[in-house]
N, C-alpha and C positions, 0 to 999 in steps of 0.2 A: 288629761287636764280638763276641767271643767270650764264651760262656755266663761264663767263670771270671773275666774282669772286670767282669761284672755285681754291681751293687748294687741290689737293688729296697728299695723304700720299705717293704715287708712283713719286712724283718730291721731297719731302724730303728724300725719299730713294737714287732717282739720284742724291742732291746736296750731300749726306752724302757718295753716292758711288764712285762721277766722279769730285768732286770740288776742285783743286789741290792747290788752298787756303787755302782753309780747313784742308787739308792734312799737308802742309807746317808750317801752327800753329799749328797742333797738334802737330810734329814733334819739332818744336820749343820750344816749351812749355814743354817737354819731352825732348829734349836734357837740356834744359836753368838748370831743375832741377837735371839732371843728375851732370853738371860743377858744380853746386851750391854745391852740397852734398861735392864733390870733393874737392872743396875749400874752405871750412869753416876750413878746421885745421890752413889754414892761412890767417885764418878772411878776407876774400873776396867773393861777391859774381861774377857770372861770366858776368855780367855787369860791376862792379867796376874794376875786371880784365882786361877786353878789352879795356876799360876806361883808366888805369894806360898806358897798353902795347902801346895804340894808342898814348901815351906822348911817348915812349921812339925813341924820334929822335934826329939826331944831332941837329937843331934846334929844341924851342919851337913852337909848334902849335898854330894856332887861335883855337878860341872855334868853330869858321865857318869851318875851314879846319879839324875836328875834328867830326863836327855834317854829315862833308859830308862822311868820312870816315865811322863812324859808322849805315849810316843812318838813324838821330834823327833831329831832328829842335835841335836849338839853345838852347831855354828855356827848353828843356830835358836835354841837354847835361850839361849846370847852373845849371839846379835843381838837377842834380847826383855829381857836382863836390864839391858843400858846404858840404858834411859827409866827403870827403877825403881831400877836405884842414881844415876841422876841426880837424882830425886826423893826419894833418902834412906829408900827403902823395902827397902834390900838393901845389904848391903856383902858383898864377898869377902875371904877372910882366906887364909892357907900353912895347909897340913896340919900340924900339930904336929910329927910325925913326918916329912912327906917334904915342905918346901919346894918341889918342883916339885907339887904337889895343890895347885888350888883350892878352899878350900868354899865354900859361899853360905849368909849370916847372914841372919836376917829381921831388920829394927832394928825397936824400938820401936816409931818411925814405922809400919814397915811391920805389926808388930801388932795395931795401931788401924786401921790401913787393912781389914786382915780383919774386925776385930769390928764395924767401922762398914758392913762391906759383906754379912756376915752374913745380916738381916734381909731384905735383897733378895735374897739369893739365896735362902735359906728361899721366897718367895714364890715366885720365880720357879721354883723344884725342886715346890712344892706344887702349879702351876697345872699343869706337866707332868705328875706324877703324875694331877691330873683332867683331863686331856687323853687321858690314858693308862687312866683309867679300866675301860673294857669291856676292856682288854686285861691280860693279868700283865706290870707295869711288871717283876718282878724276874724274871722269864724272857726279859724283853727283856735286860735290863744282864747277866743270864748267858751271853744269846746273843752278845752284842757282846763281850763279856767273852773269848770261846772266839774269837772272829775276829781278837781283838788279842795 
């Protein structure tokens, strides 16, 4: 076998020990379930969450100004928003102006669903911050902040 198709186990140790990719999904994936657990007493998960909150403006959003905020494509952001307009937490309405723009409305329904889900999040954002403790939580969200 030639050197240049060699893989030794000593560059899977570097990517698993120095890959800040890697790190940052694992972190992700580990915070994502953390909010998850959090939010279930008010039936959300912490995607749908972020999802509702990223509606609550004075105006309605596009699906585009919406996918650029949470950084998704378009057809992510589609494919997550039919369970909560099924659920009557989201409706979509025509641009005023240009009938071909969709915006996304938070209904009522979906109002309450943020205020009732609040409190859990609160807790679960406070437990992170003391988890986060010995570290500057807000030099971490500015670092992550500058990666996105």
């Amino acid at each position: 076998m030639s050197k240049r198709n060699e893989l030794p186990h000593a560059l899977t140790l570097e990517v698993r020990d120095s890959c800040l990719c890697l790190h940052v999904q694992r972190a992700a994936r580990a915070l994502a379930r953390r909010y998850d657990e959090a939010l279930k007493p008010a039936g959300l998960t912490h995607g749908q969450f972020s999802l509702l909150m990223s509606l609550n403006r004075p105006e309605p959003p596009t699906i585009g100004a919406v996918a650029t905020l949470l950084a998704m494509d378009r057809t992510t952001v589609t494919a997550n928003l039919k369970p909560l307009e099924r659920r009557g937490l989201i409706r979509t309405k025509a641009d005023a102006d240009d009938k071909r723009i969709r915006r996304m409305v938070l209904t009522p329904a979906g109002r309450r669903s943020l205020v009732a889900a609040m409190p859990f999040w609160r807790e679960a954002q406070a437990e992170t911050d003391r988890l986060l403790s010995r570290f500057d939580a807000d030099r971490l969200r500015a670092a992550l902040l500058a990666l996105s």
